[in-house]
Residue, then its C-alpha position, 0 to 999 in steps of 0.5 A: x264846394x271844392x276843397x283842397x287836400x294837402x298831399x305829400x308826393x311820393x314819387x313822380x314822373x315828369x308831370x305826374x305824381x303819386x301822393x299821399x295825404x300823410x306821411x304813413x306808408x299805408x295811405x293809399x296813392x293818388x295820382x296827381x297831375x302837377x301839370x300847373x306847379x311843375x315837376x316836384x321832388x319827393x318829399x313835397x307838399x302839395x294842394x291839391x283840387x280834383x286831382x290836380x296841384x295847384x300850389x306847393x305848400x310848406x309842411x307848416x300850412x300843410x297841418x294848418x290846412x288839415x286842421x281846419x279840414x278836421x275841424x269843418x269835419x267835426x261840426x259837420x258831423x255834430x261834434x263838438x270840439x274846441x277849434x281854438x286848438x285846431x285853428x292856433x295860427x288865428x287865435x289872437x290875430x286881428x284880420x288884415x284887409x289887403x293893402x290895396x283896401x287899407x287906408x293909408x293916410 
């Protein structure tokens, strides 16, 4: 399975970034190539698969996105936590079927 990390970018160079997983200066830097988004400024938010970006994300999805990454962690490890707080844009939402799968009678 293939799970995509929200990084920050850094810095960059044409197609190649160098991003972190958050927004501390003592995070290490990974090299990223943004090849498939394009060149991004500083500042951005990134998903990134295998070392490569593969969309630009808000800094909102970016949190969701880690939280659900803590929240498989912690049941991995067998903690026990209370995901509602981890998944708080899902609480209370029904699940919507793509418009092409909706009745539309």
């Amino acid at each position: 399975m293939c799970l995509g990390l929200p990084m920050l970018v850094k810095s960059h160079e044409g197609n190649v970034a160098q991003c972190s997983v958050n927004t501390s200066p003592d995070t290490p830097l990974e090299t990223v190539d943004l090849s498939l988004v394009g060149p991004q400024k500083t500042g951005t938010w990134v998903l990134v698969f295998l070392g490569a970006a593969r969309e630009v994300i808000t800094v909102e999805r970016a949190e969701q996105i880690r939280n659900a990454l803590t929240a498989i962690e912690a049941v991995m490890n067998g903690n026990e936590i209370d995901v509602n707080d981890l998944f708080s844009d899902l609480v209370g939402e029904e699940p919507q079927l793509p418009s092409h799968l909706q009745n539309n009678n």
